[in-house]
N, C-alpha and C positions, 0 to 999 in steps of 0.2 A: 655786319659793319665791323669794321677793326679800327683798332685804335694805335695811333702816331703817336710817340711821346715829341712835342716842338719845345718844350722848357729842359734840358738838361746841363746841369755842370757835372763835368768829369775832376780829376786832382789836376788840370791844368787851371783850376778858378783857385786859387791860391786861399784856403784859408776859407774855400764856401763848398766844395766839395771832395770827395775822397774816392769816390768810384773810378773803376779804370774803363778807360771806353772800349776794350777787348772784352770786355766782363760785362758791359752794357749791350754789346751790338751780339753778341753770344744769342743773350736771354731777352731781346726782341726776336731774333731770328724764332728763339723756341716757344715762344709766345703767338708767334707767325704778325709780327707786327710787320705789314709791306717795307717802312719807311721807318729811320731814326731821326732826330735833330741833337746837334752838340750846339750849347749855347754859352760857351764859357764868359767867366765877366773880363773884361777888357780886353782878351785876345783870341786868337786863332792859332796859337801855339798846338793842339791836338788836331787841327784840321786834317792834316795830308797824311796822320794816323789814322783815323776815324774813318776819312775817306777809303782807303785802303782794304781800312776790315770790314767795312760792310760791304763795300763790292765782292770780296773773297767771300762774303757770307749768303749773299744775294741780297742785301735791305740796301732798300735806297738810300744813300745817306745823303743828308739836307744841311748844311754847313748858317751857321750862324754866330751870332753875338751878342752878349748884355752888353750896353755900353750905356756911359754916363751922360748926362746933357745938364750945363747947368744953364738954370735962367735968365743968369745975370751975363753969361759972356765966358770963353773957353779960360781964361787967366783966373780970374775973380776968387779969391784966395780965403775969404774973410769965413767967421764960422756959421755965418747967415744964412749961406749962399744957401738957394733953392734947385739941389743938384734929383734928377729925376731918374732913372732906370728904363731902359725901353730893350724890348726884344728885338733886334733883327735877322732874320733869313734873306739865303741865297736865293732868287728864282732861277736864277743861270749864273754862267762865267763870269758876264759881264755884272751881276749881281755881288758875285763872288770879290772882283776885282774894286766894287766900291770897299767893302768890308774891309778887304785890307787898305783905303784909304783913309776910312773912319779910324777904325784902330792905331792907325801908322800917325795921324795927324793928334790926337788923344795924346798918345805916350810923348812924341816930340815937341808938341807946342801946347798941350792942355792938362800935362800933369801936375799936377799942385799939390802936394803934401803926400797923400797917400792912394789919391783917385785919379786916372788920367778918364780925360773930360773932352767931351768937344760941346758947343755949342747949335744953336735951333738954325742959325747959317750952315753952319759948316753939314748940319746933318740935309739938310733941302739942296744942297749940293751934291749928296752923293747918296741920293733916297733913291735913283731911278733903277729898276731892277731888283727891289729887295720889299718883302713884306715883314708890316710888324705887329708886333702884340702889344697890347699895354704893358704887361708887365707883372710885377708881383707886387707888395705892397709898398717897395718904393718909388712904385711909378707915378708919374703925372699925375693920374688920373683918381687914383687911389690916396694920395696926399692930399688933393683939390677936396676930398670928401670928405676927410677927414677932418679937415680944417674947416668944415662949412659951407665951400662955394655950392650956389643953388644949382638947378637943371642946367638952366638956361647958360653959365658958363660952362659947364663941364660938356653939353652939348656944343658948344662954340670949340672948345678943346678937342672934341673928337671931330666935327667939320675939319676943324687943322691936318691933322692926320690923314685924313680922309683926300685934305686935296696936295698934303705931301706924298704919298704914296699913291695915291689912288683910291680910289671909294673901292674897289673891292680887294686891295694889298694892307687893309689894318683893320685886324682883330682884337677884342677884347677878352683878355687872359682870365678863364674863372680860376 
């Protein structure tokens, strides 16, 4: 069995990682990993880099995104807001092609201080073709527990997912 890295930021996550994705997709290759994921936060700025070197390398590269979702609505400015983290991946072009709608609509209409955002609308608009992960420990799901909420929510919370993406396009990130 081999192993996929699907969580990666490269120095295109401004201020969350420093790797360069020539130097990542290198030492998948030499690791014999089939497949990489770039998941930078709020952009796709390495993507058509990434893409590139691992095709020239032979790894499949898998094109994704951290992107923000807050609870209250993509504006919602105040320092309350319950802002959440979620992975998404490419499955295809058409996959691809929401990604840049997610991101694109973030930066122009959801960025607020220093996070661009979209909202639980705006992401159930442009979920079709893309799979996600929970996330890291600012996700959803990971917050909900923290704070308390029982099963029976955080099971309600993954149903959500499940019938935004699909019951078998969202994973739970260990």
């Amino acid at each position: 069995m081999s192993f996929v890295h699907l969580h990666l930021h490269t120095h295109y996550s401004f201020l969350q990682g420093l790797g360069n994705p020539e130097a990542f997709v290198a030492r998948a290759k030499e690791l014999g990993m089939p497949a990489l994921a770039i998941t930078d936060t709020d952009n796709l700025h390495g993507a058509f880099e990434f893409y590139l070197l691992c095709k020239k390398k032979g790894v499949k590269p898998i094109i994704g995104v951290e992107v923000f979702i807050c609870e209250q609505g993509q504006r919602y400015e105040a320092k309350d807001a319950k802002v959440y983290s979620l992975i998404l991946l490419a499955k295809n072009f058409n996959g691809y092609k929401n990604l840049i709608q997610l991101t694109t609509k973030a930066y122009l209409d959801g960025n607020v201080g220093h996070k661009a955002q979209i909202d639980f609308r705006i992401l159930e608009g442009y979920s079709r073709d893309l799979i996600a992960l929970s996330g890291d420990l600012t996700c959803e799901l990971a917050q909900h527990i923290v704070s308390g909420k029982d099963d029976t929510f955080l099971l309600e919370r993954i149903a959500y997912y499940q019938r935004v993406f699909g019951k078998d396009n969202y994973f739970l990130e260990i």
